[in-house]
C-alpha positions as CSV (number, residue, x, y, z in Angstrom):
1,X,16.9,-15.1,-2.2
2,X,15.5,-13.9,-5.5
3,X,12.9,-16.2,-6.2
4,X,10.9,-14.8,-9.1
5,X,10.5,-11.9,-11.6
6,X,9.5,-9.6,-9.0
7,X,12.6,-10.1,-6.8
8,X,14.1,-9.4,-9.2
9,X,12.9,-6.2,-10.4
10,X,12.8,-4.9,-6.9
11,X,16.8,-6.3,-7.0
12,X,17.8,-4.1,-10.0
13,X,15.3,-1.3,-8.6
14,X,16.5,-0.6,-5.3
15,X,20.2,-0.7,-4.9
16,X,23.2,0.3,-2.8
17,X,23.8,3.1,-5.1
18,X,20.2,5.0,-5.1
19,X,19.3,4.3,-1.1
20,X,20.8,7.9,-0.3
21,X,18.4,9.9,-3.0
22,X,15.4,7.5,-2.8
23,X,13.2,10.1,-0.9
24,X,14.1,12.9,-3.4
25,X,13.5,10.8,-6.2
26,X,9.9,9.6,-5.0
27,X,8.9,13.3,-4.2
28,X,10.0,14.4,-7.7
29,X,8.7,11.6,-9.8
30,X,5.3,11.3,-8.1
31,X,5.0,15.4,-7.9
32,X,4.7,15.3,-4.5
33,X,2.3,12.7,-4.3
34,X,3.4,10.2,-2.4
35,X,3.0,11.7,0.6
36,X,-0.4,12.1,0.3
37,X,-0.8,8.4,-1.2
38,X,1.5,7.3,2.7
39,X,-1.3,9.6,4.5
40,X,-4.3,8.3,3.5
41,X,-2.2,4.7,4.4
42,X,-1.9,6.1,8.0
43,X,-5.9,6.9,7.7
44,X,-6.8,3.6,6.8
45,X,-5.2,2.1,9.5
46,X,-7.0,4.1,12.2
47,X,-6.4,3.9,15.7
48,X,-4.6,0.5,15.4
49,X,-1.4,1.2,17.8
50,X,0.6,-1.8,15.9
51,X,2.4,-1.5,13.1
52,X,3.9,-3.7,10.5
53,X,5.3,-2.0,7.8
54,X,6.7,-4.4,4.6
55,X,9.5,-3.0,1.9
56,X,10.2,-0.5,4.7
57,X,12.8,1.2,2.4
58,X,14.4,4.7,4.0
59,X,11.3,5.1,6.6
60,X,9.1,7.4,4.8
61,X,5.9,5.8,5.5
62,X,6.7,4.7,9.0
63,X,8.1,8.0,9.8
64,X,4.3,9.1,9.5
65,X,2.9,6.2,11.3
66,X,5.6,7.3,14.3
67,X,4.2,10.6,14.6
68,X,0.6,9.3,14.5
69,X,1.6,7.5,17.8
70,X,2.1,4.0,16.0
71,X,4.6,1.4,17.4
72,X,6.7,0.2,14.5
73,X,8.1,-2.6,13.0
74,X,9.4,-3.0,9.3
75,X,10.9,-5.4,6.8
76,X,12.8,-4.5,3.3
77,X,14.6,-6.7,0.7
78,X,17.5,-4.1,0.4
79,X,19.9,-3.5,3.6
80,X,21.1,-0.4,2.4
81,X,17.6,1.6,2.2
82,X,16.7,0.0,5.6
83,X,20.3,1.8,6.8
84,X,19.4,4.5,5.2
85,X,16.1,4.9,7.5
86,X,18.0,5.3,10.6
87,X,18.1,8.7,9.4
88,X,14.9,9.1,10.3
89,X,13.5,6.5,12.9
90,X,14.6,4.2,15.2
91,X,12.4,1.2,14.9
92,X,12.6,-2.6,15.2
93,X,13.8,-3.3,11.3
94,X,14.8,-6.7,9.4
95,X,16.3,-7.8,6.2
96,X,13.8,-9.8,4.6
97,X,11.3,-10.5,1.8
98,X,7.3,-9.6,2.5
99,X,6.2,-13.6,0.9
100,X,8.0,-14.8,4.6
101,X,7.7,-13.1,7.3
102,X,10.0,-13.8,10.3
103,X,7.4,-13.0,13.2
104,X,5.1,-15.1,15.6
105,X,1.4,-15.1,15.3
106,X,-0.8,-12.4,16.2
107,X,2.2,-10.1,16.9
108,X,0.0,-6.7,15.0
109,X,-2.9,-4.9,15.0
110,X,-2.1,-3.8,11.1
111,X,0.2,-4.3,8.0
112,X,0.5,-1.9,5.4
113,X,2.9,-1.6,2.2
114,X,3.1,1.2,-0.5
115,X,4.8,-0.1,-4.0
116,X,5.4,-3.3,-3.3
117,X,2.1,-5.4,-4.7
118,X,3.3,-5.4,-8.2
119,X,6.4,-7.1,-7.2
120,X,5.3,-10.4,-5.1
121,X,3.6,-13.7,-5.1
122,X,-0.2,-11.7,-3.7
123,X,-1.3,-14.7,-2.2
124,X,1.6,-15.6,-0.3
125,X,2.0,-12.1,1.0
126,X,-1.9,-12.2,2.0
127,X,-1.8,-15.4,3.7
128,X,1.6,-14.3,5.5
129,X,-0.5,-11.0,6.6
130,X,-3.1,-13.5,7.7
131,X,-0.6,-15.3,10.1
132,X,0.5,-12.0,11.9
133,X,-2.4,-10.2,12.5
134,X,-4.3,-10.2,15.3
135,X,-8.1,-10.5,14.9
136,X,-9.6,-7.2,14.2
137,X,-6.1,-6.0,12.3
138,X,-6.3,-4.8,9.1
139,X,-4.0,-4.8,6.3
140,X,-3.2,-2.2,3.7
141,X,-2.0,-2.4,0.2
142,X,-1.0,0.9,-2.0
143,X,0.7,0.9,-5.3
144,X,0.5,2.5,-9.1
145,X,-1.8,1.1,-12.0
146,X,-1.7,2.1,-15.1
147,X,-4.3,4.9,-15.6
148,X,-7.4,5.0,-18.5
149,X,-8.4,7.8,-20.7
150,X,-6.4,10.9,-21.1
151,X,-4.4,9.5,-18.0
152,X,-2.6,7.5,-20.2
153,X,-1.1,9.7,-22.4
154,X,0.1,11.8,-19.5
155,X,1.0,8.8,-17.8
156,X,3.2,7.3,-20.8
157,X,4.4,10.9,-21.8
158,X,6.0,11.1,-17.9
159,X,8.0,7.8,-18.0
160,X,9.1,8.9,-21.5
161,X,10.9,12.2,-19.7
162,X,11.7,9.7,-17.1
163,X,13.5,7.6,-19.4
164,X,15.8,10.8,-20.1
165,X,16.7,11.4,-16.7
166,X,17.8,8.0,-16.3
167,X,20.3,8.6,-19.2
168,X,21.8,11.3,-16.7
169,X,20.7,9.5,-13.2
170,X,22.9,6.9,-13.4
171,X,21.7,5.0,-10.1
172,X,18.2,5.7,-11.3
173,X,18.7,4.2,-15.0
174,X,16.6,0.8,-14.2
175,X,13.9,2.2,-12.2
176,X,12.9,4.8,-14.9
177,X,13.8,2.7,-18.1
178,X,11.6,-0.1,-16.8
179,X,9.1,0.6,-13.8
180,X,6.3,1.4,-16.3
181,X,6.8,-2.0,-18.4
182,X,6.6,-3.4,-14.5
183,X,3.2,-1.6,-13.7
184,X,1.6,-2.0,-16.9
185,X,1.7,-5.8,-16.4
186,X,0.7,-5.9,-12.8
187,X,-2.9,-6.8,-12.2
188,X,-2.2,-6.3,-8.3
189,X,-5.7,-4.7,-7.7
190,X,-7.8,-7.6,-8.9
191,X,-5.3,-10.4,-8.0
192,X,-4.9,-8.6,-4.3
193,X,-8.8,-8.2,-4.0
194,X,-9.7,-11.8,-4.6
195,X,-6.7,-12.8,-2.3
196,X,-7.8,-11.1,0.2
197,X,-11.5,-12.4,-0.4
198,X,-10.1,-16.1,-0.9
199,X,-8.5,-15.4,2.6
200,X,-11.2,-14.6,4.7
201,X,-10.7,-11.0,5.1
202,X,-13.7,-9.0,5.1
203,X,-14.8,-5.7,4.5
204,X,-12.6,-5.6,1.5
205,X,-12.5,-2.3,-0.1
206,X,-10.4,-0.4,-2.9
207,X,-10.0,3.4,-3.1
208,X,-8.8,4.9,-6.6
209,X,-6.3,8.6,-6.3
210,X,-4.5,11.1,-8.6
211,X,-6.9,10.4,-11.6
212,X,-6.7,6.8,-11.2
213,X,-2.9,6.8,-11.1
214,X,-2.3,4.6,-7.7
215,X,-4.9,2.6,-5.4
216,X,-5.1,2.0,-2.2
217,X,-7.0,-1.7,-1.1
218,X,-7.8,-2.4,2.6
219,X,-9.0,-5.4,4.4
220,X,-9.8,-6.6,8.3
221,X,-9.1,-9.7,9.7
222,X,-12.4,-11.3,11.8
């Protein structure tokens, strides 16, 4: 159920009609990036063997964490990008929003997410990670920010390009005439920090990549 502003963004993001060239897209738009952003994800998490992944989309991410040895399990909003992953991974999936998770207590030794902060209630998503962690777990947040400094410019002259594609990519028209108005209103970093703090997490750190374009925050459970 779309329950906020955030739903539905991700709702008009990530449809039916843009599940089969999601991976393409997020290759071409981030320059390649995003791998690298999903690696240092699988570095943060360590040796953890247990896996949570939330808005699983087509895999990507836990394709990685499968060939680091992780056991898998994922959740996405969208049923046609977690269809899509099958493609790539067979792994214990569910339709289903991050803010409630349908699992039992302690049931994972992490959870990790890239690009969905900006799009959900932090603190219910937090506490939620709270619930299914095992002590000693750590969760993982990654997602854009809107960059400083000459960043900016770059940043802004990007999504203006982007905005042209979109004219041509139908499927893609939302994500690229909107996404930065999404980001650039997102304090996720600060509001995920003190969440986390608020919590009882500890150990709460935040790593800055790609001149300050994305960020990586990571916390352990006692």
């Amino acid at each position: 159920m779309l329950v906020h502003e955030g739903h539905a963004s991700a709702g008009r993001f990530f449809t039916p009609a843009n599940a089969g060239s999601y991976d393409s897209v997020a290759r071409l738009a981030t320059f390649g990036r995003d791998s690298a952003w999903k690696r240092e994800i699988v570095k943060a998490i360590g040796g953890r063997s247990s896996v949570l992944e939330l808005a699983y989309g087509t895999g990507v991410m836990s394709s990685m964490l499968a060939g680091a040895g992780k056991s898998v399990t994922g959740i996405d909003l969208t049923f046609e990008y977690l269809r899509a992953s099958r493609r790539k991974l067979q792994a214990d999936i569910a339709q289903g929003t991050a803010e409630t998770l349908p699992y039992k207590s302690g049931s994972f030794d992490a959870v990790a997410s890239s690009y969905l902060a900006k799009y959900v209630d932090v603190q219910n998503v937090v506490d939620e990670c709270w619930q299914v962690l095992r002590p000693g777990g750590v969760v993982v947040f990654h997602d854009f920010i809107y960059p400083k400094g000459i960043m900016r410019g770059l940043w802004n002259a990007h999504f203006a390009t982007l905005r042209i594609a979109g004219r041509l990519a139908a499927p893609w028209r939302a994500v690229f005439e909107q996404l930065d108005g999404v980001i650039k209103n997102s304090d996720w970093v600060s509001q995920t920090t003190s969440a986390l703090r608020n919590r009882g997490f500890r150990n709460v750190d935040c790593k800055y990549y790609t001149a300050g374009t994305a960020a990586i925050v990571s916390a352990e459970k006692p």
